[in-house]
N, C-alpha and C positions, 0 to 999 in steps of 0.2 A: 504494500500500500504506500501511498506516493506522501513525502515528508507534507505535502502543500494540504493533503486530506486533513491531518491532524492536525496542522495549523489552525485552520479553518473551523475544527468542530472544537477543539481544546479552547479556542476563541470564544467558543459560541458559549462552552460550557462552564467559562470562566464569569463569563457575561449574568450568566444568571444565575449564577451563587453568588455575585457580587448584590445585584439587583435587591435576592433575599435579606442580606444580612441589613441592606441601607434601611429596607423597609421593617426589619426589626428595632432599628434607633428610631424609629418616627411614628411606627403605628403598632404596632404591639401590647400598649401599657392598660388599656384594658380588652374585656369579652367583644365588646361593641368593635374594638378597633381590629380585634385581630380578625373576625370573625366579616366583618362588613365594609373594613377599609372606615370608618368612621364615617360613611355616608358624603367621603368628599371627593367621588373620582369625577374628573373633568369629562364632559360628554364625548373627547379623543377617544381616551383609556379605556370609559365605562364600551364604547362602540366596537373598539376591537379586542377588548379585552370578552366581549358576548361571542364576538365573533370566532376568535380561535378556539374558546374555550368548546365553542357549539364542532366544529367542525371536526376536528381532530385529525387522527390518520387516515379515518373513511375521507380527506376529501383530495389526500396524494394517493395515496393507495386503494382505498374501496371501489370509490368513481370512476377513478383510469380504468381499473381492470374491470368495472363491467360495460364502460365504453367499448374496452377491447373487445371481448368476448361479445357483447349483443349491439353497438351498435348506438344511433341517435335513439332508440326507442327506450335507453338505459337514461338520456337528459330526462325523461319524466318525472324523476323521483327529483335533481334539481330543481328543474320550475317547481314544483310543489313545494321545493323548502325557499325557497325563493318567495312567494307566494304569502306562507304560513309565519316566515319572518318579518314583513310587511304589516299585516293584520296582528301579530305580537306587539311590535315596536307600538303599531298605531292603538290597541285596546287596552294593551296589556300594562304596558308599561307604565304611564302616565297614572293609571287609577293605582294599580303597586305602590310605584315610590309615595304616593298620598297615601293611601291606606294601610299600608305596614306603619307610618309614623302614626297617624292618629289611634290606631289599634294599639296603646301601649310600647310605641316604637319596637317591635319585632324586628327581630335580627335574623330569622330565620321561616323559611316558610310552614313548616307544623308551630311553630309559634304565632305566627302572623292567622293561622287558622285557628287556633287554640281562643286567641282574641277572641275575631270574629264572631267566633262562635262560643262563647265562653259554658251554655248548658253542656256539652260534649269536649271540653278543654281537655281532660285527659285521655279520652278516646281518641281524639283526635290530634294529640301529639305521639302519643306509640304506635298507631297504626302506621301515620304517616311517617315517622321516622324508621321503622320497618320495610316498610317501600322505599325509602331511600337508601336504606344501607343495602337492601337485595337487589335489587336491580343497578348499583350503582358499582357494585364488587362487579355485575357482568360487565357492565361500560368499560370500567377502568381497566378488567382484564381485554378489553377489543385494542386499547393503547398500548397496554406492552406486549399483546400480538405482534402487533405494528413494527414497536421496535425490537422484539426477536427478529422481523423478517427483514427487518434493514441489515441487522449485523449478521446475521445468516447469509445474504446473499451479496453483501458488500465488503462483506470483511471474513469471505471466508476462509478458514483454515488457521487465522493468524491469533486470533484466541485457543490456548488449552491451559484453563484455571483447574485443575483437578477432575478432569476428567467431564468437566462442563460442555455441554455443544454450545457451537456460536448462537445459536435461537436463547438456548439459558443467558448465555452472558449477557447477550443483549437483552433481556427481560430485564437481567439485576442491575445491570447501568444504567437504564433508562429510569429504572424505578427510583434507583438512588441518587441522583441528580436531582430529581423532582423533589424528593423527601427531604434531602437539605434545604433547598429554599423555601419549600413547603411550611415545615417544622417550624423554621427561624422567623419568616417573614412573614406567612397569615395570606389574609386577603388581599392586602396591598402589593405584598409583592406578588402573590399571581396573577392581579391585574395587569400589575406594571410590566412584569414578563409576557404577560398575555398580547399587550400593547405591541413589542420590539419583537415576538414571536410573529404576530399578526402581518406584521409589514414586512420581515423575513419571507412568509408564506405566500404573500401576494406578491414580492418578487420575483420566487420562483417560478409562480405561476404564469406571469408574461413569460419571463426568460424560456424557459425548456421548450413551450410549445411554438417560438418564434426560430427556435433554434432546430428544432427537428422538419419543421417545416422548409427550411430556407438553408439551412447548413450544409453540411457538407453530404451528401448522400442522403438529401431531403425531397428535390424535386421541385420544391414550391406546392401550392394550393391544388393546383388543375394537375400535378403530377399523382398528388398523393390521392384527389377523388377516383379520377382517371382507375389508379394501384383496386383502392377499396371495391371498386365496380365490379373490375374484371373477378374478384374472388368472390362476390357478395354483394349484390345492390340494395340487399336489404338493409346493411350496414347504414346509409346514408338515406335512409327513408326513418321517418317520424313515427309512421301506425306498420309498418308490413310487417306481420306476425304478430303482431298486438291484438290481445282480447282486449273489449271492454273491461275485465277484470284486473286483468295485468297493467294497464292502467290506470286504471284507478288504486291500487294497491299500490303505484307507483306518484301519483300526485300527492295521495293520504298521506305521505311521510311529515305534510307542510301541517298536518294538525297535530304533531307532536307536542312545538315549539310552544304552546302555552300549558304546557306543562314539565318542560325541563328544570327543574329548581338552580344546575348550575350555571343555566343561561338566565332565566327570571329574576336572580339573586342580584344582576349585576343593576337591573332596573332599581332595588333598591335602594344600592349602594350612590346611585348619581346624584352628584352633588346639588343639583335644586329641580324643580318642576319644568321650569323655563328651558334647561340645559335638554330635555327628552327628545326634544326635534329635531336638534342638532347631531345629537347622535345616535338619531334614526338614520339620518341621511348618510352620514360616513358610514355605518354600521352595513345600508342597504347597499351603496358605492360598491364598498371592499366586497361583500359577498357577491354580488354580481359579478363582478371581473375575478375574482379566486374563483367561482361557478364554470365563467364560460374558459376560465385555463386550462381548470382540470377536465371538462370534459374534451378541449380540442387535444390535450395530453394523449388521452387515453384512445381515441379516435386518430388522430392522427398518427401517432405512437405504434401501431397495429400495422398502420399503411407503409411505416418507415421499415417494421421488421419485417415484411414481407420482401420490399425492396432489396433489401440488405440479407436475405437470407439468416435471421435471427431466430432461434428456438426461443421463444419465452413458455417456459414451463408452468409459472406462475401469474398469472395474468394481472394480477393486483402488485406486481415487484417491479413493473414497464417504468415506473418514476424513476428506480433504484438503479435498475440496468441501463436506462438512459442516460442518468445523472453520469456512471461511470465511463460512459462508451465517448461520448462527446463533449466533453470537458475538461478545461485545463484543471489539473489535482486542488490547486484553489478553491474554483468555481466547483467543483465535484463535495468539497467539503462545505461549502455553502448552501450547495442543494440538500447534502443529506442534514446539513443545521436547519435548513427549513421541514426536511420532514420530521425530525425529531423535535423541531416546533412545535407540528401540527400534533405531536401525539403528546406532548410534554403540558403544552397550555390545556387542554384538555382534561388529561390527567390529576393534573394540580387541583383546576377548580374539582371535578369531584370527591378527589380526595375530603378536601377542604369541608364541601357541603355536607359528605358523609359525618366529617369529624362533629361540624358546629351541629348535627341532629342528634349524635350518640352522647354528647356533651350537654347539649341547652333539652333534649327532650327524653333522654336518659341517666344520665349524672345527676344531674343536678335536680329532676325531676322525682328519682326514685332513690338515691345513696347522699346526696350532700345538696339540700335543698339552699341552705347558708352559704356555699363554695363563694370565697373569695374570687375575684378578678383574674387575681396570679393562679389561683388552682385551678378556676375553668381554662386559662388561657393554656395552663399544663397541663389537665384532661386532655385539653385539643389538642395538642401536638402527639401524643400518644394513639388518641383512635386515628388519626391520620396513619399511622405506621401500623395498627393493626389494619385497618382497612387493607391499606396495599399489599399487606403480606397474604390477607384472602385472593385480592384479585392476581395477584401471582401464582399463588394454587389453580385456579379457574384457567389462565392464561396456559399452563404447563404445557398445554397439548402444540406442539407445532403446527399441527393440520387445521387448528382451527379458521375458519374463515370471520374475518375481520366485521364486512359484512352484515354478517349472520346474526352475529354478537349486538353489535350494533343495533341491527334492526329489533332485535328482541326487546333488551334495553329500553329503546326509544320510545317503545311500543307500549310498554310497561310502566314507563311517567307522564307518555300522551292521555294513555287511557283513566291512569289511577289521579291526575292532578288538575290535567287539562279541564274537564267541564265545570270542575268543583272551583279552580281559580277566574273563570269565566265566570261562571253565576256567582259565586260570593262577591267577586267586586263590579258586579251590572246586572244582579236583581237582586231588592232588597227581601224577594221574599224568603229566597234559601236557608235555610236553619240549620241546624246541626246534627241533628235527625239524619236528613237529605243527606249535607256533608258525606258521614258516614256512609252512608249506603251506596254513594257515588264515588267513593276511594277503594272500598273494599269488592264494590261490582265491577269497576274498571280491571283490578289487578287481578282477581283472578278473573274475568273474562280472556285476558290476555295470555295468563297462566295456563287455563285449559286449552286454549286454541291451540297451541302451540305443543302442547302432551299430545293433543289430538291426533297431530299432523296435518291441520286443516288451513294452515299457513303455507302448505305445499304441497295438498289436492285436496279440495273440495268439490264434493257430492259430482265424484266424475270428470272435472274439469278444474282447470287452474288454480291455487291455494290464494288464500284472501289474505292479504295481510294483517296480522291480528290486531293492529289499531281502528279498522275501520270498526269491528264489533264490540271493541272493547272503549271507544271513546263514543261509540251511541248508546250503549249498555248503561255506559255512569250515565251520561247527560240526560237520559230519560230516568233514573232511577231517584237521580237527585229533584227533577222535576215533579215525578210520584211522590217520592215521600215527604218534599217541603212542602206540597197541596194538600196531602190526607192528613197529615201531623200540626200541631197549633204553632202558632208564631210566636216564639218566645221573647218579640222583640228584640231580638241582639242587633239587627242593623242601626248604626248608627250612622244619622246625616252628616253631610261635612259643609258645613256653609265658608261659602270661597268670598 
């Protein structure tokens, strides 16, 4: 491996263990700061720090390789999140950061719920903190997938720590880089890393697919369609082989997003109400262009290994294999700092979200209701490192698909968080009754589909992605039970 790689990522990963420690002298001193950044990120930060945090290595690695493998008919699942981060920013956000402050300043979302809803307050902090630590162990373990397959197939051979495979090594580096800054620095620094992770990502995103198109044994645009056609015209077609279903399980992805806690978390953190527009717009900006990179990556990417007689084995590794085929060792080591971005910024915030629930809605809630500042703040840093040590268990498997993982996940905070944080903050009739029945019918609808197999054939024909029945399952459940059940008045008005 070329001294210019290690330059590059030793660079990268100097960068944000420094990042961590500044944001332990500044925000750290108390729960609120470590946990929420103190509710002062700049609508820059709060915008790309949503953004890295939401995409991770699904959006170098997931996207490319099923661009490769199926085609423009694989962009459906982008426009949908595309779409679903739009109608977040514009609903979601703005009623959050007001409503988490007036509800008792909540610092975390099963707190912010707990408020709301105060007859069901401790039903509604355990369950939901339960949802969060399970499907967040699955998340985190799809990141150091990620980065097992970076070190796996970019460095291979050059790691043997006791008998480790490179996929191990790269699990345990990725994890413990994150874990330092993690640990040390809180919310703030995963922001702020979030932020220079963010811009990282989006650079690569222009560079690689301008590069493979036009470089050297590129062809340009009309060359690489031209390549695509002659193997596959379906490649470059929007519907051919698309079910109704298959698209639609491919848009659904955009109704996640109002219910991800480690992307909705950052809405609270924004430094005032006014700042929310501003960094909607940078927020929609960067996704849009990180959107259309990695899909022209993965698409393009395909046409170039055809050209060039390229075996790609792994269709989700094209960033990894590219990064190292056509780049000076510098720039090789800056690509792989940006995939390690995508999967680090990521990582971090859930970590993070995991820790402040096992912390603010089990520590403290059921063992040390008193807990100082300094012990919640060192709770936190602890469930942070068990967390990761679970989704390192989960992660073990080398063959898992990133994906998969992902989609599950996704599927499982769209359904279990998504309708209950939509109607608690825009109708006042919701009650906590509802609540419930709308967190616990989301997760396992999600849960069952998925045991079923019916995420990947239903009743004879194509599998349904298990957020579409798991996020109409809650929104109608919570809608039932908040109409037959009495109103216990917990809405409270907010006069502006």
């Amino acid at each position: 491996m070329a001294i210019g790689v290690w330059i590059s990522l030793f660079a990268y990963f100097a960068l944000m263990i420094a990042i961590g420690f500044y944001a332990m002298r500044t925000a750290t001193s108390s729960s609120e700061d470590y946990m929420l950044g103190g509710r002062a990120l700049s609508p820059q930060v709060a915008a790309l720090s949503a953004g890295a945090s939401d995409m991770s290595g699904w959006l170098l690695l997931g996207l490319p390789g099923a661009m490769f493998v199926s085609g423009l008919g694989s962009a459906w699942i982008g426009i949908g999140l595309l779409v679903g981060a739009f109608f977040n920013w514009t609903l979601v956000a703005p009623r959050l950061r007001e409503q988490t402050v007036h509800y008792g300043n909540a610092i975390t979302i099963p707190q912010f719920l707990a408020n709301r809803f105060p007859t069901q307050a401790m039903s509604l902090r355990t369950v939901s903190a339960m949802v969060i630590v399970l499907f967040f162990a699955v998340y985190t373990a799809s990141g150091l997938v990620a980065g097992g397959k970076l070190f796996e197939t970019a460095f291979s051979g050059i790691f043997n720590f006791g008998g480790l495979s490179d996929y191990a090594v790269g699990i345990v580096i990725t994890l413990g880089v994150v874990l330092v800054y993690t640990v040390v620095g809180g919310f703030l620094a995963v922001s702020m890393t979030d932020f220079v992770q963010g811009c990282i990502m989006m650079l690569a995103l222009v560079l690689m697919p301008a590069v493979v198109l036009y470089g050297e044994g590129g062809g340009g645009f009309s060359q690489a369609s031209q390549t695509l056609n002659a193997v596959d015209p379906t490649l470059l077609s929007w519907t051919a082989g698309l079910t109704f279903i298959g698209w639609l399980s491919a848009v659904t992805w955009g109704l996640g997003y109002f219910g991800q806690p480690h992307i909705i978390v950052r809405f609270m953190a924004i430094r005032s109400l006014k700042d929310v527009p501003i960094a909607r717009n940078i927020g929609m900006s960067w996704m849009l262009i990180s959107l259309i990179g990695a899909i022209s990556l993965g698409l393009f990417g395909r046409a170039y290994a055809i050209r060039n007689g390229m075996d790609v084995q792994d269709p989700e590794t094209i960033f990894i294999i590219l990064g190292k085929l056509l780049f000076h060792p510098l720039i090789t080591g800056f690509l792989y700092a940006a995939l390690l971005a995508a999967i680090m910024s990521t990582i971090s915030s859930q970590l993070l979200v995991s820790s402040s629930s096992l912390t603010e809605d089990f520590y403290r809630l059921f063992l040390r209701k008193n807990a100082t500042d300094k012990e919640r703040v060192g709770a936190g840093r602890v469930c942070v490192v068990l967390v990761g040590l679970v989704a390192t268990v989960i992660a073990s498997d080398p063959n898992s698909q990133i994906l998969t993982l992902v989609g599950h996940a996704w599927a499982g905070f769209g359904a279990a968080f998504g309708p209950l944080i939509i109607l608690s903050l825009m109708w006042s009739r919701t009650n906590g009754t509802g609540a419930i029945a709308g967190m616990v019918v989301g997760a396992a609808t999600v849960i069952i589909w998925i045991s079923l197999g019916w995420n990947g054939e239903f009743m004879g024909g194509p599998g349904v992605y298990e957020i579409i029945p798991g996020f109409i399952a809650s929104f109608i459940a919570i809608l039932v039970v908040s109409s037959v059940t009495a109103d216990a008045g917990e809405y409270q008005h907010i006069d502006r």
